[in-house]
N, C-alpha and C positions, 0 to 999 in steps of 0.2 A: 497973638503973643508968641515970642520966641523962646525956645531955650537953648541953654547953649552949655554942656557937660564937661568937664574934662576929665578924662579917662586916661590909663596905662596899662601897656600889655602885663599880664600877671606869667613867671616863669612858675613858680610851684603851685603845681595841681593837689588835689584831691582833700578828704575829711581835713586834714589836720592843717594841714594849708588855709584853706576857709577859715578853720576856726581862728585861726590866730589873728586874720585878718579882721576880722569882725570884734575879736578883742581889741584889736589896734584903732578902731574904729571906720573902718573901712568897711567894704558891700562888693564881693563876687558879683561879675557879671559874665554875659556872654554875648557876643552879635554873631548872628549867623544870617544867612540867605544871599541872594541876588547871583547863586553860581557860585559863591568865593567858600575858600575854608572860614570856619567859623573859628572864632578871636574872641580868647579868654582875657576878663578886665578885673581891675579892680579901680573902685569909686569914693569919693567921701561919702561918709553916711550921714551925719548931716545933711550935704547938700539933695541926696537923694528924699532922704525923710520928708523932707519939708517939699519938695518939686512931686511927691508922690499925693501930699496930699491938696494940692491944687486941681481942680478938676479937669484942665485944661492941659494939664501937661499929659495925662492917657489917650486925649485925641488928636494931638499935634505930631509934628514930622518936627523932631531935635536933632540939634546939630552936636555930635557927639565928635569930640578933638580926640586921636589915639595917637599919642606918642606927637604930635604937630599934625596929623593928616586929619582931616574933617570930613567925615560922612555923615550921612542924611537916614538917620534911623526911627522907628517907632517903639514903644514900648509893647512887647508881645507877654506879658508875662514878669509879676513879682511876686516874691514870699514874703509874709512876716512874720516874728516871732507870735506863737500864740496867746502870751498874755505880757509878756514886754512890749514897747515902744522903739522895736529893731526890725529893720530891714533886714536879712536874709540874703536873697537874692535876686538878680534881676536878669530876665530876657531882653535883648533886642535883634527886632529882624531890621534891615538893611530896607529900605526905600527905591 
């Protein structure tokens, strides 16, 4: 099975930035590895919610779209709220 994400670079960092996005209904992320600088995202939370809890989707190689450019990532790493039904945050390393 494949997946296939669509993602956008995120310009404001930090606490309050996150927050607001996760209000808007969005999910911080980050891709890092393979040698390159690491690239701050932000996601649907929906679409993550429901692909997190598929079991298939933690052991696959996804195709994550940034801005039109497609890489080849895994899931290294997510958070979620501790008694809500929200995503938080999401790691991905590079392929």
């Amino acid at each position: 099975m494949s997946f296939e994400l669509i993602a956008s670079k995120r310009v404001d960092l930090g606490t309050g930035a996150s927050r607001r996005l996760r209000h808007a209904g969005q999910v911080p992320a980050v891709v890092y590895g393979a040698g390159k600088e690491a690239v701050s995202l932000v996601l649907d939370h929906n679409t993550m919610y429901y692909a997190l809890k598929n079991e298939s989707f933690h052991a696959s190689v996804l195709d994550l779209v940034i801005d039109g450019q497609k890489e080849q990532v895994k899931v290294a790493a997510f958070q979620m709220h501790p008694y809500k039904q929200q995503v938080m945050h999401i790691d991905f390393t590079r392929v």
